[in-house]
C-alpha positions in Angstrom: 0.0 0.0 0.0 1.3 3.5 -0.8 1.2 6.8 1.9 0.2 9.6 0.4 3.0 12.2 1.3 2.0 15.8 2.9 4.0 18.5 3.4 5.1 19.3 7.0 4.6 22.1 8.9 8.1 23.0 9.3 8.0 23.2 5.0 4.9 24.8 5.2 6.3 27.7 7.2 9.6 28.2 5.2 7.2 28.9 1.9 5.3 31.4 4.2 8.0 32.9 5.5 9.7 33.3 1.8 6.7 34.6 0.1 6.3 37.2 2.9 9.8 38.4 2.6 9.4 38.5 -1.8 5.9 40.6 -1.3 7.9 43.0 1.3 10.6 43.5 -1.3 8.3 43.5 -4.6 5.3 45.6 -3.1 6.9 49.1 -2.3 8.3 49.1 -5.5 5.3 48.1 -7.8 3.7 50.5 -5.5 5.8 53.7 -6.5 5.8 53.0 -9.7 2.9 54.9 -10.7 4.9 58.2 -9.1 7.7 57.8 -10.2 5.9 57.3 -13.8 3.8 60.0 -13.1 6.8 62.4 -12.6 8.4 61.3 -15.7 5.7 62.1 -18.0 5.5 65.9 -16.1 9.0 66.5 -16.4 8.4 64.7 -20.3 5.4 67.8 -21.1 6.7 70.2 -19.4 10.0 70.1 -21.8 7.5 70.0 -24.6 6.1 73.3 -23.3 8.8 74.9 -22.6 10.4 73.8 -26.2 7.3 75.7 -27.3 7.6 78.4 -26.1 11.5 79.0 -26.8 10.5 78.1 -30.5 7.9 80.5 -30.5 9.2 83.3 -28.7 12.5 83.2 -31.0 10.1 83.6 -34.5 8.4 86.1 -33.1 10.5 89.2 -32.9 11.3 87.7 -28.8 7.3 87.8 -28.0 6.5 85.0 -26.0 3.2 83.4 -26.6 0.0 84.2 -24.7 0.0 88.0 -25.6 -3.1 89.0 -27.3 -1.6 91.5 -29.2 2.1 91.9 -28.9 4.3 92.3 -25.6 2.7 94.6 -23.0 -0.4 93.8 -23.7 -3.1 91.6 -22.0 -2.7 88.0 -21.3 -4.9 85.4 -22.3 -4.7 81.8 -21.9 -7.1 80.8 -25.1 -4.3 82.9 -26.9 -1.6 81.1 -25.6 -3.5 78.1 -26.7 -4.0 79.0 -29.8 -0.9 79.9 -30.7 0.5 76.6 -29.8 -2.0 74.5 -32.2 -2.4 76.9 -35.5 -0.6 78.4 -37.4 0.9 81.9 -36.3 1.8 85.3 -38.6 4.6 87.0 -36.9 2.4 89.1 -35.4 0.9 86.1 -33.5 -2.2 86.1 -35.0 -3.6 82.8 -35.2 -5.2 80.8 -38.5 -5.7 77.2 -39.3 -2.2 75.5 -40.8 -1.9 76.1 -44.4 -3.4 79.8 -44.6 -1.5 82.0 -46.7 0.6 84.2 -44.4 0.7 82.2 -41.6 4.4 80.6 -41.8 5.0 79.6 -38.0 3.5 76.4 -35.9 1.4 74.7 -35.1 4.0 74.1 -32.7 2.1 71.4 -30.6 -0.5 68.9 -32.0 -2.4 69.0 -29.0 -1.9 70.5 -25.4 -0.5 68.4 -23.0 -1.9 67.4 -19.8 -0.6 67.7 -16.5 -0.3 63.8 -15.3 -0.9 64.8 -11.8 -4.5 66.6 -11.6 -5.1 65.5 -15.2 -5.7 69.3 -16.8 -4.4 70.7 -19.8 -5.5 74.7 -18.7 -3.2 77.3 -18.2 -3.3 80.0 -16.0 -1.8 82.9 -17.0 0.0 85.0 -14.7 0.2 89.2 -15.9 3.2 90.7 -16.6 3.6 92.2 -13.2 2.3 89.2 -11.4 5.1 86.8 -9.8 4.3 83.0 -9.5 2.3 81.7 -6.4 3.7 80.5 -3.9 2.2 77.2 -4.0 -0.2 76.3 -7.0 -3.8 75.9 -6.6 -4.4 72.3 -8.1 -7.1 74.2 -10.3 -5.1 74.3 -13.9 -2.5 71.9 -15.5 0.1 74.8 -16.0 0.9 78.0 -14.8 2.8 80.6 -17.3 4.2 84.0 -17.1 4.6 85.5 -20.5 7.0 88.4 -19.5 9.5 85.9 -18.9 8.6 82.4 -20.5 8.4 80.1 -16.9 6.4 77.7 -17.2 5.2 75.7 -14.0 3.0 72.4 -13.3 -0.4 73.4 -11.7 0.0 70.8 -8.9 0.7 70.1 -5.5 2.5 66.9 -4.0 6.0 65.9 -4.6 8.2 63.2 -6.3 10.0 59.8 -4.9 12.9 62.2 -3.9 10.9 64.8 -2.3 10.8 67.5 -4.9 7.8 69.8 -5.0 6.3 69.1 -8.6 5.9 72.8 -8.8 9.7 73.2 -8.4 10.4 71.3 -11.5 
């Protein structure tokens, strides 16, 4: 006759033991993966928008964009907007690609969103007006036109501490 063979408890408590020290090795890091993901793809748009902006700003007689009719005058972020998906005159007048007299852009084929509170707004800060000192989670990007910073609209911080807004 042939006995069946079970595992003893001894056995039993090594695999327990094992797969308890795996899931405290392999959980924190599956865990912060979705940060540290999240961080790349901010730091990942927020060189697109700044690319824009430099690109812009240089065909544009040093304008940046966002000014609703030249430097000095009023802000707008629909503008800003605007001027990143059509096509631009060097005035920065906006028109759909391909209008006759409207050489620059579209610079961006769609505006990015901020991976952390999932806008793509902008809030545009006046030419006097400095940056908050903390953002208000209520828009994907803050922007000063007078001196082409761009910022993430979004509290928290990264794996290594770093205020997103600090980026």
């Amino acid at each position: 006759m042939c006995r069946a063979k079970a595992f003893t408890l001894v056995e039993i408590l090594v695999v327990v033991v094992l797969l308890g020290i795996l899931a405290a090795v392999v959980i924190p890091s599956v865990a912060n993966s979705g940060t540290t993901a999240r961080a790349g793809v901010l730091k990942a748009n927020l060189d697109v928008l700044r690319r824009f902006v430099l690109v812009y700003t240089s065909q544009h007689g040093e304008v940046g964009p966002g000014y609703t009719a030249g430097r000095g005058s009023p802000v707008d972020a629909d503008v800003f907007i605007a001027q990143a998906l059509l096509a631009s005159d060097a005035e920065g007048q906006t028109a759909p690609r391909g209008t006759a007299g409207y050489k620059y852009g579209p610079y961006l084929s769609n505006m990015p969103r901020n991976p952390c509170n999932g806008r793509a707004t902008v809030r545009m800060l006046a030419d006097g007006e400095d940056f908050p000192a903390a953002p208000d989670n209520g828009h994907g990007w803050i922007y000063r036109a007078r001196t082409g910073e761009i910022r993430p609209g979004n509290s928290g911080t990264d794996d290594a501490g770093r205020a997103y807004y600090a980026y």
